[in-house]
N, C-alpha and C positions, 0 to 999 in steps of 0.2 A: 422202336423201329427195328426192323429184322437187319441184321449183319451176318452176309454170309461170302463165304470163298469155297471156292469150285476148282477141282484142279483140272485143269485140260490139258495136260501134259505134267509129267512128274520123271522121265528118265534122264541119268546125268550123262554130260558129255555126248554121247548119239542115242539118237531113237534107237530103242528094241523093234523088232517084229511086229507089226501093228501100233507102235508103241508113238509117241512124242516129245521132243523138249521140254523144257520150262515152260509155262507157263499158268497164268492163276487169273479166277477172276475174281474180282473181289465186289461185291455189290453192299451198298446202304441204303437202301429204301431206292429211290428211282436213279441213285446217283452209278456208275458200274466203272472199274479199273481195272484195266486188261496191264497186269503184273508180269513182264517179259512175254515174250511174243519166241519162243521156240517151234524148231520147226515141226509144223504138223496140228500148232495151237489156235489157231485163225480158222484151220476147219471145224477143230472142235469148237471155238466159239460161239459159229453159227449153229449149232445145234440147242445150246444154251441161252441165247441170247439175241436181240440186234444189234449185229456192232455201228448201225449208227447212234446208238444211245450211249456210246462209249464216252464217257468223258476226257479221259486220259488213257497215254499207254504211258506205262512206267517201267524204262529197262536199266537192269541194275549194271551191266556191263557188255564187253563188246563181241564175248565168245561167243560162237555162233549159235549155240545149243540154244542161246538165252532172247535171240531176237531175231532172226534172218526171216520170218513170218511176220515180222514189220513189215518187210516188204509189201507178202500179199494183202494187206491190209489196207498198204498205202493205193496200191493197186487197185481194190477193191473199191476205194475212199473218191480216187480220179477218174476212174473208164468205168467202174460198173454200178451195180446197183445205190454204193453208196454218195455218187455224184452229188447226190440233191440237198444232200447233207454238209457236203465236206469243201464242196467243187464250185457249185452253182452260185448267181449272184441269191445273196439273202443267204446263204449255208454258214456255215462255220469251219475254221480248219480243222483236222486233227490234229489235234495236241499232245506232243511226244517229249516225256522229261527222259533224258538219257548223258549217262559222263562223258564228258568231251572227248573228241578224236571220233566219238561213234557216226555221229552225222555223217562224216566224211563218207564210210565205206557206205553209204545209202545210194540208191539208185535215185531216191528219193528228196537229197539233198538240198535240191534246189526249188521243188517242187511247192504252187504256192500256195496249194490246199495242205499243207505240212506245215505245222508251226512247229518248229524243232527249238525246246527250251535245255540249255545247261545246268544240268544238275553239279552240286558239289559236297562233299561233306559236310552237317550240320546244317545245310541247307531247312529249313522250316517253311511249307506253303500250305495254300487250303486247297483242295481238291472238291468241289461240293461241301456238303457239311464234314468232310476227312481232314483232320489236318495230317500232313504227312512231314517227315521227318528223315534223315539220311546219314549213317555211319560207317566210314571208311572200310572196308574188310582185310583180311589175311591172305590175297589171292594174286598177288604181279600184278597183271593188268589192273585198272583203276574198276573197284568197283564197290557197292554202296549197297550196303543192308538197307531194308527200310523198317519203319516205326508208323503205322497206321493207330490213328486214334479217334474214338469217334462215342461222344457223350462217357466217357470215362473208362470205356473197353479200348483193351490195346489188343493189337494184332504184329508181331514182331516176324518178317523173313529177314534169313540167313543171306539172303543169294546163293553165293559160291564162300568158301573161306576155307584158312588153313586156319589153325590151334593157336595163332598169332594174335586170333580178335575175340572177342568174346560179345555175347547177347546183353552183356550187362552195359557198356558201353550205351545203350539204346534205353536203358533208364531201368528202371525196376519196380514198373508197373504193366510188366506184360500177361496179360493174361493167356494168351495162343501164341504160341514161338513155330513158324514152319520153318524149320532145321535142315539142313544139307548134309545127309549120308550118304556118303559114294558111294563107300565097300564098310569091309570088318578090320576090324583092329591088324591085323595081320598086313595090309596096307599103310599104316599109321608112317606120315616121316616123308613118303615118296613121294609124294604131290602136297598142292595145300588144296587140299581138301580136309575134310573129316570122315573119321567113321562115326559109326553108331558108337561104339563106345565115347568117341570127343564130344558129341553131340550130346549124348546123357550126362555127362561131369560138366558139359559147359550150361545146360538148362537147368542143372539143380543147384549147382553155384550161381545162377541170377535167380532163383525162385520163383522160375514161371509156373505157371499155373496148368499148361496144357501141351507138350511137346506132339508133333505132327514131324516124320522124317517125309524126307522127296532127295532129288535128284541120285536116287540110285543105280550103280551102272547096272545095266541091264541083264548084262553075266553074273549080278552076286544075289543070292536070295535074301530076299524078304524079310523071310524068317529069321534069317542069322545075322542082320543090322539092327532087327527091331529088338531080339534076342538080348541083343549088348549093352544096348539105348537105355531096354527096361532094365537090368541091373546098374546101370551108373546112373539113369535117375531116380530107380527108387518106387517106380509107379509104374500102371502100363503108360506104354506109348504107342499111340495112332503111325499110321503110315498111309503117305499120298499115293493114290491108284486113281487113272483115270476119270473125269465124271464124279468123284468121291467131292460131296458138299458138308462142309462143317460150319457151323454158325460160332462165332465169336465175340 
């Protein structure tokens, strides 16, 4: 069965120039998980996908980079095209795992084509044939790495973190780690974030198989995260760019 993830937004904290939030789509054969909802990631969606075939949205946390494109989703899902699916009698809601306290700043919140489910650390559910998985991160606000597994392939994102949490937490059968590099080492300490350098010491210390950086801020190049990444782990490593599809 093909297993692939699609980035439709990869910039951290704000959109660059053309650019987008978080978010990822993640698909198993006919099953698809739209993986944080940043903004500017709903448009890209559409170009990718039907988001009525979405099964889940999955947001790791409540910063805005990482879901406020929920919205036009939910929007999407009530008034427009996606009514029939979401809204109508006979449809199904959309189904939203996200950590507590998020609901509330929803416009959406109450909304009754919205199923809004609480996620919590260690949490274990099935998503389609996915089982997914949840561990606590290094970041203030409450937020939740995830653990996608599916016939014995693992798929392990970061979300957001500071140097506090580690990918091993998430077991040590990951084969694709999508990692969170903000900037370069030279930032290391000031946020909880990571650079590429934390990011390469903490994937070759769990012995994943395939490091993928994303959420880069927009001002720091490319080059000089991926740079770091690859000397702390040891191999090359991949970087999220828009549209960019990896099978896992």
């Amino acid at each position: 069965m093909v297993r692939t993830l699609t980035v439709l937004g990869c910039d951290g904290s704000w959109p660059g120039p053309g650019g987008a939030g978080s978010g990822y789509l993640v698909q198993v054969g006919d099953t698809s998980i739209l993986l944080d909802a940043g903004p500017g990631t709903f448009a890209a969606l559409q170009t990718r996908a039907d988001p009525a075939n979405v099964a889940a949205v999955v947001v790791t946390h409540a910063h805005p980079d990482h879901w406020t494109d929920l919205e036009s989703f939910a929007t999407w899902a009530g008034y427009g095209p996606g009514r029939a699916r979401f809204r109508d009698p006979g449809g199904r809601a959309l189904t939203v795992f996200a950590p507590p306290g998020l609901r509330d700043w929803s416009h959406f919140a109450s909304a009754d084509w919205v199923d809004w489910r609480e996620l919590a650390p260690s949490m274990v559910l099935a998503i389609g044939p996915v089982q997914a998985r949840f561990g606590a991160t290094d970041h203030g606000t409450p937020t939740l790495a995830v653990h996608l597994e599916h016939e014995g392939s693992a798929l392990a994102y970061s979300a957001d973190s500071g140097p506090g949490w580690s990918v091993e937490e998430l077991g040590s059968d990951i084969g694709t780690f999508l990692c969170e590099a903000t900037y370069t080492e030279q930032w290391e300490g000031s946020l909880l974030h990571l650079s590429g350098r934390e990011a390469g010491v903490m994937a070759a210390a769990a012995g994943v198989g395939r490091l993928i950086l994303t959420h880069r801020w927009p001002t720091v190049a490319a080059d000089e995260v991926r740079r770091e990444a690859e000397i702390a782990f040891g191999r090359p490593v991949e970087q999220a760019s828009p549209g960019a599809v990896f099978d896992w």
